[in-house]
GUSE-445179 format. One line per 10 residues: for each residue y negated, z negated, x negated of C-alpha. Coordinates in steps of 0.1 Angstrom, whole numbers. Example, Ala and Ser with C-alpha at 12.3 -4.5 7.8 and 13.67 -1.06 7.14 Angstrom:
45:-78:-123  11:-71:-137
***
This chain:
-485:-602:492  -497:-640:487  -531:-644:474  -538:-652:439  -547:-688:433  -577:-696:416  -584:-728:401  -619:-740:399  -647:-766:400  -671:-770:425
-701:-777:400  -735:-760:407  -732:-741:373  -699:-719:387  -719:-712:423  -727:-675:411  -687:-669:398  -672:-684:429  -698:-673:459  -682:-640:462
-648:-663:469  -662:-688:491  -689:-670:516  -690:-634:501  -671:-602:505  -639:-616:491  -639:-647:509  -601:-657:521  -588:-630:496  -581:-661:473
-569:-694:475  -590:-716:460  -584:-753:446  -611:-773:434  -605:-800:406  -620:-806:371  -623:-784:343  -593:-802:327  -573:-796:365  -581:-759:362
-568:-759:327  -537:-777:336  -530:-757:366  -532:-721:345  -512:-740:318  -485:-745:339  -486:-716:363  -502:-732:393  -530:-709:391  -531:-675:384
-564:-680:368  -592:-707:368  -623:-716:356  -613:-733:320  -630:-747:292  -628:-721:261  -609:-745:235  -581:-741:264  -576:-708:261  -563:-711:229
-538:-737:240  -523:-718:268  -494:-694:254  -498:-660:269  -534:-662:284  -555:-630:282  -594:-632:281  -617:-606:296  -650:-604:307  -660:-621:341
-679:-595:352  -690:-558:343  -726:-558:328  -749:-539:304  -755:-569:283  -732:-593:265  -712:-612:286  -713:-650:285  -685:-657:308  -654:-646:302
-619:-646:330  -589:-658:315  -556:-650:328  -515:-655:324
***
């Protein structure tokens, strides 16, 4: 089985959702591509990803994407993971 494709950006603010990806337990599980937050939008959008790291006003302009939350906690979540 290939490994999903992520798209995302390599901005300090997305360290703690991508560090797992890049040097943790899950590194080379994914394939990662690094672009803009517009890229990862248009890569999702068109199937390039199978998620990314997207602004929120996309997700309403993707048909089909699903949200959920990033990751299980006891508190509201801020981030979400969006998803075709």
């Amino acid at each position: 089985m290939a490994a999903p494709k992520v798209s995302v950006v390599q901005y300090l603010n997305t360290v703690p959702l991508i560090w797992g990806m890049l040097r943790g337990e899950q590194q080379g599980k994914y394939e990662l591509t690094f672009t803009t937050p517009a890229g990862c939008a248009d890569a999702v959008r068109q199937r390039n990803a199978d998620l990314g790291i997207i602004p929120s006003i996309e997700y309403q302009r993707i048909d089909g994407a699903r949200s959920s939350p990033a990751f299980p906690s006891p508190r509201r979540a801020k981030s979400k993971a969006f998803s075709c």
